[in-house]
C-alpha positions, 0 to 999 in steps of 0.5 A, spaced: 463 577 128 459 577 135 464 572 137 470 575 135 467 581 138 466 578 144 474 573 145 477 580 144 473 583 150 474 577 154 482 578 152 482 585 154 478 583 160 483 579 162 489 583 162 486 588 166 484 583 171 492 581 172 494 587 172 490 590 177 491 583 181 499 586 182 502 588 189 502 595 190 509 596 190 510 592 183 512 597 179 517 601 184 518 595 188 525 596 184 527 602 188 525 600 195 528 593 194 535 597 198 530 599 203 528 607 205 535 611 204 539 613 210 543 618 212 547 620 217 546 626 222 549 633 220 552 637 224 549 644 227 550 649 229 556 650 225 560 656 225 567 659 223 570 664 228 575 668 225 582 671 227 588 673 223 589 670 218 586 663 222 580 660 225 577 656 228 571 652 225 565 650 231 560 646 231 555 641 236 557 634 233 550 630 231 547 625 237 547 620 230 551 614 234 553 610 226 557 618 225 565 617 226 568 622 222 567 629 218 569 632 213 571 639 211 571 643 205 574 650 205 574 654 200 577 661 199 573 667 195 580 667 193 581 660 189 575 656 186 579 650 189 577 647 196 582 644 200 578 638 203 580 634 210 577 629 214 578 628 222 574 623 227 569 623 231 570 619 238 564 617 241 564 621 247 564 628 242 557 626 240 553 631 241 557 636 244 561 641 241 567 641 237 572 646 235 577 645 229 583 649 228 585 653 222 592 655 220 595 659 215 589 662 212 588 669 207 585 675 208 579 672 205 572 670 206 571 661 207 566 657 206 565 651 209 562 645 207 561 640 213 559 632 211 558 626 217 560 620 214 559 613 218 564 607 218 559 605 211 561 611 208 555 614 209 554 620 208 549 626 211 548 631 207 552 638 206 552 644 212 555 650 210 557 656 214 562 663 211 566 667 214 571 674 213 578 672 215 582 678 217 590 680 216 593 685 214 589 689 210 584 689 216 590 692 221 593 697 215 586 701 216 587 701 224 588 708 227 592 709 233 588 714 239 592 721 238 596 723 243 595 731 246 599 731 253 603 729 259 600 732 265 606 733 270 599 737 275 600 732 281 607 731 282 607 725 285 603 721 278 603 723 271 599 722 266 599 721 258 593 724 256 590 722 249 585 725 246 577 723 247 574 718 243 569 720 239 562 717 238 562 712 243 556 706 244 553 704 251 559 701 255 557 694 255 556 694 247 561 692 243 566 696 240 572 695 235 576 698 240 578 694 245 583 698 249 590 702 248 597 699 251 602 704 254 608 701 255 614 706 260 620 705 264 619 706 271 625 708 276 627 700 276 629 700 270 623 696 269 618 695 263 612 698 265 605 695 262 598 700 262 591 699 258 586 704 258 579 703 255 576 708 250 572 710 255 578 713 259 583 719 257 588 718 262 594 713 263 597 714 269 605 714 269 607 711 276 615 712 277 616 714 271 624 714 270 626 721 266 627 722 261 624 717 257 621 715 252 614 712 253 610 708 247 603 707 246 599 703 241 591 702 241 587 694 240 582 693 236 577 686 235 574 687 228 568 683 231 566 681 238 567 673 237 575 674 234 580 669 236 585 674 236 586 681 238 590 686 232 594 691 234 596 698 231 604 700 230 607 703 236 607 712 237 612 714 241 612 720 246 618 724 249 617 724 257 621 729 262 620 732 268 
């Protein structure tokens, strides 16, 4: 019975003595025998800038050298499908910025998802960035300045006069009201173009033809990064001497 007892501690024995003799990495060396997991450069600093109905997508291209395409996926809050396109990264366009049009887009809030991939087809991971896109929704809710007079005071230049914004931030900050446009004819015969902001309630009418008709509508920017200024419709004023 001591003998049998001693062969089975000398088999046990002998058993953990090879297994402790294995390499470190024996039971997981499977998993590093492809080597440490690579993955390409992301993008930074990504960002959609919109407009109506368009943007354009922004971001730094990573110094990451292997990197000679992104691709794009864009999905509209509208749809739950995402239309995907791929464009290429030259080499010189490492590290700095790239912008990418894009055309057609509804009123609706994107996200963008944007992966690097190598010539390998390596992939980095995902970087993500949403934005609202305006259109005519956004336009609908625009309001014109109101009109109060023409000032025929001085006889030599006259004004349209339009009522006196209300609330207006620091000059300097940004505000949605970008500026208002009235357009007149002037003795020639020729179109005349004058902007005021809405920090002014005079716009000067300078050889102003009489009568005529003198049209005004008011710009706005929803946001100060906005690719594209969005007009309210024309209001039309009578002028005569």
């Amino acid at each position: 019975m001591k003998k049998i007892l001693n062969y089975s501690l000398f088999v046990v024995g002998s058993i953990l003595l090879i297994y402790s003799c294995k390499p470190s990495d024996y039971y997981y060396g499977e998993y590093l025998k492809n080597g440490e997991i690579y993955y390409p450069g992301r993008v930074d600093s990504l960002s959609i800038i919109p407009g109506n109905q368009r943007g354009i997508l922004r971001f730094k291209v990573t110094t990451d050298p292997k990197v000679n395409s992104v691709r794009v996926y864009l999905r509209s809050s509208l749809s739950p499908n995402a239309e995907v396109k791929n464009y290429p990264i030259e080499a010189s366009e490492h590290g700095k910025i790239k912008l990418i049009p894009l055309n057609g887009l509804s009123e609706a809030t994107y996200t963008a998802n944007v992966f690097s991939f190598t010539g390998e087809g390596d992939s980095s991971r995902t970087v993500a960035s949403s934005q609202f896109i305006y259109g005519q929704s956004y336009i609908r809710t625009l309001v014109n300045r109101s009109f109060l007079k023409f000032d025929k005071s001085n006889a030599g230049e006259h004004f349209l006069v339009l009522a006196r914004e209300n609330n207006l931030p620091r000059q300097g900050t940004f505000y949605p009201m970008q500026f208002t446009e009235v357009t007149y004819l002037n003795n020639a015969g020729d179109s005349t173009k004058v902007r005021i902001t809405p920090y002014e309630d005079f716009a000067s009418l300078k050889n102003i033809i009489s009568p005529s008709t003198v049209k005004y509508r008011t710009v706005y920017k929803p946001v100060q990064a906005s690719v594209d200024f969005f007009y309210t419709a024309f209001t039309e004023q009578t002028y005569s001497k």
